[in-house]
N, C-alpha and C positions, 0 to 999 in steps of 0.2 A: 472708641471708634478705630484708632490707631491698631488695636488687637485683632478685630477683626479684620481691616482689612490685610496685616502679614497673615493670618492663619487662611483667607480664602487663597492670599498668591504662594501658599504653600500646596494647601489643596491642588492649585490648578497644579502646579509644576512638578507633582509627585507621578511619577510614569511607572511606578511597580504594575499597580494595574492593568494598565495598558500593554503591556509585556505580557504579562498574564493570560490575557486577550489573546494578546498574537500566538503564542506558543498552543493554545488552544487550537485556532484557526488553523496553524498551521497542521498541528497531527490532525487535524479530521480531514486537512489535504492529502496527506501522506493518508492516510487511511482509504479514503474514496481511491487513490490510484491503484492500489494494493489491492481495495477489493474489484478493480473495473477489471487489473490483470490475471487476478484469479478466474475472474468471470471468462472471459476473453481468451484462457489458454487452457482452459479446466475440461474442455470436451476433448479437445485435442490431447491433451497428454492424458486423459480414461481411454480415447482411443488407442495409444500409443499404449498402456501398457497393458491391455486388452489385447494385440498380435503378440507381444514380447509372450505373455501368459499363455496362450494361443500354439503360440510356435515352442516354449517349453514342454506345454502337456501331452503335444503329440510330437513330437521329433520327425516321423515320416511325413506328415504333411507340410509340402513345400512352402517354406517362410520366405518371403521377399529378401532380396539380398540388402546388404546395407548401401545407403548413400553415402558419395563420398563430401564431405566437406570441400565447398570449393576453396 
């Protein structure tokens, strides 16, 4: 009886797993945020480099000046 109960308060207090767990959870967090800002800035910068292409192919037709960083 004595056996058993050390190998279940082994069991309980073995945390590799639980690590395991977490590091999991965590990159599928870093992943959703990664994919939310893909999603999120992926029109805009097709946009953006849609006039860049735009304004290279035709040089005569007038491209927007740049903005300045404030």
């Amino acid at each position: 009886m004595m056996r058993r109960a050390s190998g279940l308060k082994a069991f309980l207090s073995e945390e590799e797993g639980a690590t395991m767990i977490e590091y999991g959870l965590l990159a599928a967090l870093i992943a959703l945020v990664v994919a939310a800002v893909a999603f999120t800035l992926g029109g805009n910068l097709a946009n953006m480099f849609t006039k860049v292409s735009d304004c290279v192919a035709t040089p005569s037709n007038p491209c927007p000046a740049p903005v300045p960083n404030p």
